[in-house]
Structure formats: structure tokens, C-alpha cells
N, C-alpha and C positions, 0 to 999 in steps of 0.2 A: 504494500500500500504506500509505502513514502518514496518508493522508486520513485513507483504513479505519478504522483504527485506531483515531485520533483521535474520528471519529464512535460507533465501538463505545466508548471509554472516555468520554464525556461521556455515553451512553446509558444505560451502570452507575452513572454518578455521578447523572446525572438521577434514576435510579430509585431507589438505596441513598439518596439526600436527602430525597424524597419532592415535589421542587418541581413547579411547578403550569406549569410552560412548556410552551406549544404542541408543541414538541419533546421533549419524553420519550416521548412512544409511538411515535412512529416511531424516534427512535434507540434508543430498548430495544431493540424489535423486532429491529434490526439487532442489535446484539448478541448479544441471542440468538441468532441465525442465524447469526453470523459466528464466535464464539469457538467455539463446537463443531465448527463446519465446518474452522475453521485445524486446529484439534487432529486430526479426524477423516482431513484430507491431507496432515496431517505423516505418518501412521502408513502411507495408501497412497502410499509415493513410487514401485511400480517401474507403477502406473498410467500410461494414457497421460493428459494434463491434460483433457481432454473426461471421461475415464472418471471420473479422480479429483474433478474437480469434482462430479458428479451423484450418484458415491458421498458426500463429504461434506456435499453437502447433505441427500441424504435421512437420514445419519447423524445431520445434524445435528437434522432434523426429530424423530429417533426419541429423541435423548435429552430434548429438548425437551416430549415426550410423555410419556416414563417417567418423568420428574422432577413432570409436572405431577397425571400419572396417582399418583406415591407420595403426591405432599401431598395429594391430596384423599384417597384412600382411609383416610389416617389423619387425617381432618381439621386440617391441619394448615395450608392451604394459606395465604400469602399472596405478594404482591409482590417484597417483600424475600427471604424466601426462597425464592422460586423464582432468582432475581438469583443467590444467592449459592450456588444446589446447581447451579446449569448450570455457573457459574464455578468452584468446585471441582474438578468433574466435569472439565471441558477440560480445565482445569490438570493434575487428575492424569494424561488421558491423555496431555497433551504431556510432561509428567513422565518417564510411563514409554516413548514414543516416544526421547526424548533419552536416557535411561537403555541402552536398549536398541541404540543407536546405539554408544553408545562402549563396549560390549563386544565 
């Protein structure tokens, strides 16, 4: 888990610097896929882990979609902010997952 981790935070910071390393598309990519996904199996914990992985991935895929699908429609679309509305986006859900826990 803190490989994970690690590779998805060097793939945000690859991307939000704009550096020219070999490794920024593939560890983007992961990030992308992996912070949505964290967020999306926080939210199904009473899943069983097979279920809940396949839900979060595909969860993960669809915000990954809606986000890329809003910036183009309002042409708006770049890098950086794609980067930075996934990551909001997770954040809020794990946000409100954790919120919703300790009530």
C-alpha cells in the first residue's frame, strides 16, 4: 500500500510540474486510477473485496470520464486540470465517506 501510494503521489507531482520524465504517463495514469478507486472503496466497505475492487475500479473509470467529458465540453480541457478535478473529486468523496462514518 505505501509503494501505491508513493507511485500515485510522484505521478501528481510529475504531472502538476509539467517534467519531461519517461515516467509521468504511466505514473499519472496510475493515479488517476488509483485515487478514485481508494475513494470509491472507502465508500463500499460492506462489499465483498473481489466485489468492491471491480466496483471501484469501474467507479473509478467513470469519474475519470465525467471529468474529462466536462472539460472538453466547455473547452476547457487541459492536463493540469484534469490532475486537479479527479483529485478534488476523490478527496471530496473520501471526505464525505469519513464524515459519514463518524456519525
Amino acid at each position: 500500500m505505501g509503494a501505491a501510494t508513493a507511485v500515485a503521489a510522484v505521478g501528481a507531482l510529475l504531472a502538476l510540474t509539467g517534467s519531461g520524465s519517461p515516467l509521468r504517463g504511466p505514473c499519472t495514469l496510475f493515479f488517476l486510477l488509483a485515487a478514485p478507486a481508494a475513494a470509491v472503496a472507502a465508500a463500499l466497505r460492506g462489499l465483498d473485496p473481489y466485489a468492491r475492487t471491480l466496483a471501484a475500479l469501474a467507479g473509478s473509470v467513470v469519474l475519470n470520464m465525467l471529468v474529462a467529458q466536462g472539460m472538453l465540453a466547455v473547452h476547457r480541457w487541459s492536463v493540469h486540470g484534469g490532475v486537479i478535478a479527479v483529485t478534488a473529486l476523490s478527496l471530496l468523496l473520501l471526505l464525505w465517506v469519513l464524515l459519514r462514518k463518524s456519525e
